[in-house]
N, C-alpha and C positions, 0 to 999 in steps of 0.2 A: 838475220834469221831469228826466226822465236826460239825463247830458251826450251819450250815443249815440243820444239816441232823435230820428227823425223830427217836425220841426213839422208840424201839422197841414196847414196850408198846402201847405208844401210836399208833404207828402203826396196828396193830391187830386190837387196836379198831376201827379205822376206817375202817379197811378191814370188821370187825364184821356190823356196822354199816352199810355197803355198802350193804352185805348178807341180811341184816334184810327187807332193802329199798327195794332191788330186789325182795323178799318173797313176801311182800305187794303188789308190780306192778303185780306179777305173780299170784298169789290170786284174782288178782283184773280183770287181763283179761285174766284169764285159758281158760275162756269157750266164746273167742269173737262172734264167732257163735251162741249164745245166744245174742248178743246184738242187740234190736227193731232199736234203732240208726244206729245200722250200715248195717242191712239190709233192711231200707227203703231208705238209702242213694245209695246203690249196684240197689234195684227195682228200684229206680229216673233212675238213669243212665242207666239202660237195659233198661226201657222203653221208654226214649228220641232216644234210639240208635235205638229200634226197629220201633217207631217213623216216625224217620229218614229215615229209610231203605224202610218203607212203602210208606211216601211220593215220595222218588227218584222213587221205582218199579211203582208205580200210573203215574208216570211221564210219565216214559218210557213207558207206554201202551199208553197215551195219544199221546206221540208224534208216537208212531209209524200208530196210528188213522189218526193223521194232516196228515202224508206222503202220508199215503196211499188215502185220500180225494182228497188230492191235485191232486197227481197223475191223478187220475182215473178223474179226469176233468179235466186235461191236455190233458188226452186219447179222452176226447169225444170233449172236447172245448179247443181246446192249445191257442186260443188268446184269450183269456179271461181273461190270464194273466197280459195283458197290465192293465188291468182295477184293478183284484185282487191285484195285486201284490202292486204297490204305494198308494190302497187305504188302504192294510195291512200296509203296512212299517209308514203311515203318523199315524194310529190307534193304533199303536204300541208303537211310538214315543211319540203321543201324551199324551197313558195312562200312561206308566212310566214317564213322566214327572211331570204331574199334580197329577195323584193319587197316584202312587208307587214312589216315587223319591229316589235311593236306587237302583233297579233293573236294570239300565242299563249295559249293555255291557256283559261280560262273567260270572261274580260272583265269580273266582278266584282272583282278586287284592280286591276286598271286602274285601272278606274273607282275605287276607294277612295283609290287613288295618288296621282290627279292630283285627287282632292279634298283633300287633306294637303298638298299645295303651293303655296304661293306664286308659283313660278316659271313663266311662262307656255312658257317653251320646254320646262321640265320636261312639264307636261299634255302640249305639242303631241306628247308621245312618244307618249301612251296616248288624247288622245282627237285625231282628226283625220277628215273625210269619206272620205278614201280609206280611213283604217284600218278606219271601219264598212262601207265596199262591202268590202275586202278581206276583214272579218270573215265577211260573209254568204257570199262565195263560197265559202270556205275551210270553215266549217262545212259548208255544204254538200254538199264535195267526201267531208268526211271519213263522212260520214251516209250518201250514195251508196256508199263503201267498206265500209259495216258499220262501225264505229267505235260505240263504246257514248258517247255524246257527248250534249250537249244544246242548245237555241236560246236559253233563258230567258236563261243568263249572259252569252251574246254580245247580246243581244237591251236588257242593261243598257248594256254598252259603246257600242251602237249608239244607242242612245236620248241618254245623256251626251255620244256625239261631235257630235250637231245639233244638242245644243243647246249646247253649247257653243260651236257657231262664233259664237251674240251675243255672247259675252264678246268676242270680234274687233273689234266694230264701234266705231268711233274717235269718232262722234257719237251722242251717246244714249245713256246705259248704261241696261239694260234691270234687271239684276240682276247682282248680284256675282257672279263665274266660280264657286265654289264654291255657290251657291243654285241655277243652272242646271246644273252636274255633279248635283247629289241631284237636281232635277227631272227630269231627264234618264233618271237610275237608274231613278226611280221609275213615272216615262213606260213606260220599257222594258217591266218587270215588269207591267204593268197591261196593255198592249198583249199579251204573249205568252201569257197565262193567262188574258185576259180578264178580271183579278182585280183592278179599280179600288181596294178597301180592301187588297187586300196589297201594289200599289202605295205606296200614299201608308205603312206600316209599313214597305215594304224601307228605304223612302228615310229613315226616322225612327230606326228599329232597328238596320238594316246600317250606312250612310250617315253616319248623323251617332251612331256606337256611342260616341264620345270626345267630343263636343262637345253643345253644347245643341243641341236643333234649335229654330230661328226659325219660328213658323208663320207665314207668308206665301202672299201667294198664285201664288206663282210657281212652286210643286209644284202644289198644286192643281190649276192651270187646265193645267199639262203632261200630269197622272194623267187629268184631266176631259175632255182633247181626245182626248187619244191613245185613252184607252176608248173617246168618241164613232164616231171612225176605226173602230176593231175592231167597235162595235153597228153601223155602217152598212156594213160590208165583208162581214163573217162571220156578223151578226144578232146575236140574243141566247142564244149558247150557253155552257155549261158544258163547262168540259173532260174531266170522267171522265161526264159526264153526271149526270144524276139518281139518286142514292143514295136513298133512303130508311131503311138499317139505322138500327138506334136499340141503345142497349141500356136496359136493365131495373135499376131502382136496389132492393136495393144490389147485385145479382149481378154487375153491372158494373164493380165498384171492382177485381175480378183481373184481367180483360182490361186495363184500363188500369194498373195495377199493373207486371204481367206486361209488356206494350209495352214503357212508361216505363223500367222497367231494361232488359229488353232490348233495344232502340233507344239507348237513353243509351250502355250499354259497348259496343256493336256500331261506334255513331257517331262517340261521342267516339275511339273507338281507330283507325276507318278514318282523322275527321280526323288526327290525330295521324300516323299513316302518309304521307297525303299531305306532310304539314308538313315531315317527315322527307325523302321523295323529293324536294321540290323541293329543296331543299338538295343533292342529290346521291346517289346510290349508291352502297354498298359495294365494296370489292375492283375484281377487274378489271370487270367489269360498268359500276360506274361510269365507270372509265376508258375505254371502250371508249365510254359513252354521250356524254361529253363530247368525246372524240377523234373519233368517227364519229359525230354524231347522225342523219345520214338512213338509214345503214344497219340506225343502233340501230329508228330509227320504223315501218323495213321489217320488222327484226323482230317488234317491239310489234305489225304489222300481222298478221304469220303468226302470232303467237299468238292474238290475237283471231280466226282465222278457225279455228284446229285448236277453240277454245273454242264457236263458232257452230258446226261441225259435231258435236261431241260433244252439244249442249244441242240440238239439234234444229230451231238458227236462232234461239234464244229467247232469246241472250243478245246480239244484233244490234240496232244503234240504241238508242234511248232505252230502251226500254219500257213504251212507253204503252201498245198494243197488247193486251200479255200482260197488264197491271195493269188495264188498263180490262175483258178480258174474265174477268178472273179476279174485281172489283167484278160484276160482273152476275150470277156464276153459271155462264155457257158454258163455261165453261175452269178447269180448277185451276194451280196454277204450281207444280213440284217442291220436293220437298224440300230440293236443293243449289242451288236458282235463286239463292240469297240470294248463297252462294262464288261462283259462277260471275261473279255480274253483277257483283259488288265486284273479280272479275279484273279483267274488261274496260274497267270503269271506271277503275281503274289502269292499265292500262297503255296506255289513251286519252290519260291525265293524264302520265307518264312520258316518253312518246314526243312533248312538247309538241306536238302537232297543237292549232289550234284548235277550241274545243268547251267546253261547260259540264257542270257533274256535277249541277245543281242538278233535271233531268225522271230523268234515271237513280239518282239518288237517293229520288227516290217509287215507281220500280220495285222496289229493293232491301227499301224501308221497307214495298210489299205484299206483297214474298216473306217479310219477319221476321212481318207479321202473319197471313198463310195458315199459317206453321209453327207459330206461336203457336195460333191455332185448331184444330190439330190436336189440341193437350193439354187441352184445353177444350171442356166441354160444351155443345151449343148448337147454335139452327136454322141452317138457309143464311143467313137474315137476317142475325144477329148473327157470323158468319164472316166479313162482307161489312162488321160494325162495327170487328172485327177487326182487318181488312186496312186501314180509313181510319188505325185508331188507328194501326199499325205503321209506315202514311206519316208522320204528323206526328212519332211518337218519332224515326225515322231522323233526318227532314229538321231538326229541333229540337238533334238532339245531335250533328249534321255542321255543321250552321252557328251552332247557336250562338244561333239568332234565333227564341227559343219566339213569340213574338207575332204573328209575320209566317208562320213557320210554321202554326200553326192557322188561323188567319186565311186564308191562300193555299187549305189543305185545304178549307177549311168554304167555301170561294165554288167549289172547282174541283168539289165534290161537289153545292152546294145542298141540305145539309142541316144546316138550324141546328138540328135536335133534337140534335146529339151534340156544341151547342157546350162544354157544358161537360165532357163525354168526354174532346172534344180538347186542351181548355184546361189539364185535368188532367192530361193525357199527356204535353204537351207541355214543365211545368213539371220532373214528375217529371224526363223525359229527359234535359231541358237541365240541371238538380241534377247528376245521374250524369256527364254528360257536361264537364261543368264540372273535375270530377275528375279525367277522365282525360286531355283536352286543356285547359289552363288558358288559353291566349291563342285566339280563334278559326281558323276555317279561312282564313276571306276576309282577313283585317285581317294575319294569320301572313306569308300569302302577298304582302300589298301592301306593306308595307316595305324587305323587300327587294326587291321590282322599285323601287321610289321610289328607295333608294340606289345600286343600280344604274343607273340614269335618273340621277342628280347625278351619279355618276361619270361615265358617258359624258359630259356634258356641259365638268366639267371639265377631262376631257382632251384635250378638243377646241381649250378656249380656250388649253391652255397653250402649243402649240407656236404664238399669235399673239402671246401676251403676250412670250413667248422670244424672237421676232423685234424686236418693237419693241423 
């Protein structure tokens, strides 16, 4: 026998031993569905998700309220915007600064933020319950002003801040604060588009872009409840509604083509620009925007409203409206729709008012595919395959997240014939896109807020540490 090797004997007994141990673990949790512990921890977390789910569908009634307010006093009173619109953007500006500080801009690099950290006073920057009521109101202030803005990214932020309050909880830990930030995210996105599988991919794709994602079921059952909420609030609808376009293979490999680089350099270059702006502005401009920002936001407002008058109202709010009646047929969308709305989008995003890019970016992505259509032969149907593809290239090579991108299209449409249309569009884009902005939009944007957030913090402690 080897001098290292186990006697028999004494082998047995440990194997004996190891049976006995196992008996007692099994004895001990046969019947875990009996356990108060563990089913107040499961209730925590279904009812943050459901929560969740709540707050997002409440949103989205609200903002679709703002739209329509707006609208209809555009309809009776269209310059009035001059006055509304900069007096919203500077009110906007000026409350997430002073009251809400935390709520600017989309709410997806927030949320990537305080999932990068450690530090829990760090998150409590970017996720907190007032910071989601503050998000909601504030979006919606800017949406009632005409603001080219969106709910989906704050609607991330919002989702992340409930659930995040269980990372709080001092007995019981439900899940790691970073597993309830991504369910959170994911919650959100699935709540605001009604898009339960581009949910559970924001949260995998965006969420967790630098780390492995853990499948657990703590997104899951966030993405699974928060939908539930939305099927039992708003029913079982689709967001552009029922598409049916298809294309015809292989006459369909140019329209996708065609998208794919167009969308890629369109997208990849707006991100890029954003990336650029939050960093700062040139010359006096810049100075002027850092020095004065609520005058700056008034202005950003007066532009967006000389922009709504010139476009006919059409480049106001998200642009669901114009995308959705231009998918049907009822409506075409101009040839300059594509500049106009990448204005107002910018300078929604510049004027940090809160608000997301990520619904006005499917506006922008069906005016590249209508203009695309143009050059291409083809029925109203396949104009209408067009206009989907020109969504997913945008939104694929602005964010970076071809997966979640098609995905999100293919459920807001209901139509799985053009999934592999989309799939292909989507790759192309984000290739192209990849090119011209190398780091993405969202993850560009959340580091520097994250070391910005450290620095505050630090500063704060030094003048106690000084003392002592």
């Amino acid at each position: 026998m080897h001098p290292d090797a186990t006697p028999p004997a004494d082998q047995a007994s440990s194997t004996r031993k190891a049976f006995r141990q196992l008996a007692r673990g099994g004895r001990r949790y046969a019947l875990p569905w009996l356990s108060i512990g563990r089913w107040h921890k499961r209730l925590l977390l279904v009812g943050a998700a459901l929560l969740a789910g709540l707050i997002a569908i409440l949103f989205a009634i609200g903002a679709e309220i703002a739209i329509d307010t707006h609208a209809r006093i555009m309809r009776e009173r269209p310059w009035l915007t001059l006055l509304i619109a900069p007096a919203g953007f500077a009110a906007m500006a000026w409350l997430s600064r002073r009251l809400f500080p935390g709520t600017e801009g989309s709410g997806i690099p927030q949320a990537i933020a305080a999932s990068l950290s450690d530090d829990g006073a760090v998150r409590r920057q970017f996720l907190s319950f007032r910071i989601a009521l503050g998000k909601v109101v504030l979006t919606l202030g800017g949406l009632l002003s005409g603001a080219s803005i969106g709910r989906e990214g704050p609607s991330v932020q919002i989702g992340a801040s409930v659930m995040h309050m269980l990372a709080g909880r001092k007995r019981g830990r439900i899940a790691s604060s970073r597993d309830l930030i991504v369910a959170g995210s994911g919650a959100g996105i699935a709540a605001a588009f009604n898009t339960p599988l581009g949910g559970i991919m924001f949260a995998i794709e965006e969420m967790c872009r630098h780390r492995a994602f853990r499948a657990n079921s703590t997104t899951l059952t966030a993405v699974i409840f928060a939908g539930l909420m939305s099927l039992a609030v708003l029913g079982n609808y689709t967001y552009f509604g029922r598409t049916p376009a298809a294309l015809a293979w292989p006459d369909g490999l140019w329209p996708v083509l065609a998208c794919g680089l167009a969308g890629g350099l369109l997208g990849g270059g707006f991100s890029r620009l954003l990336i650029a702006s939050a960093r700062g502005l040139p010359g006096k401009l810049g100075m002027f925007a850092l020095s004065r920002p609520i005058a700056f936001a008034a202005g950003c407002g007066l532009a967006t409203a000389i922009l709504g008058l010139l476009s006919g109202g059409m480049t106001y709010g998200t642009g669901y409206a114009e995308s959705k009646a231009a998918l049907e047929g009822s409506a075409t969308l101009p040839v300059l729709f594509v500049v106009a709305k990448l204005a107002v989008i910018w300078l929604a995003f510049v004027s940090r008012i809160p608000g997301g890019v990520f619904a006005p970016a499917l506006a922008v992505g069906a005016g590249l595919g209508s203009d695309i259509a143009l050059l291409l032969p083809g029925e109203a149907d396949a104009d209408a395959a067009v206009l989907v593809l020109g969504m997913v290239a945008f939104l694929a090579a602005m964010t970076q997240s071809p997966i979640t991108s098609f995905v999100i299209v293919m459920e807001m449409t209901a139509n799985h014939q053009m999934l592999l249309p989309l799939m292909a569009t989507a790759v192309v884009a984000h290739g192209i896109s990849r090119s011209v902005a190398p780091v993405p939009l969202y993850h560009a944007l959340a580091y520097p807020a994250l070391r910005k957030a450290e620095g505050r913090l630090h500063r704060a402690a030094a003048p106690s540490s000084a003392t002592s």
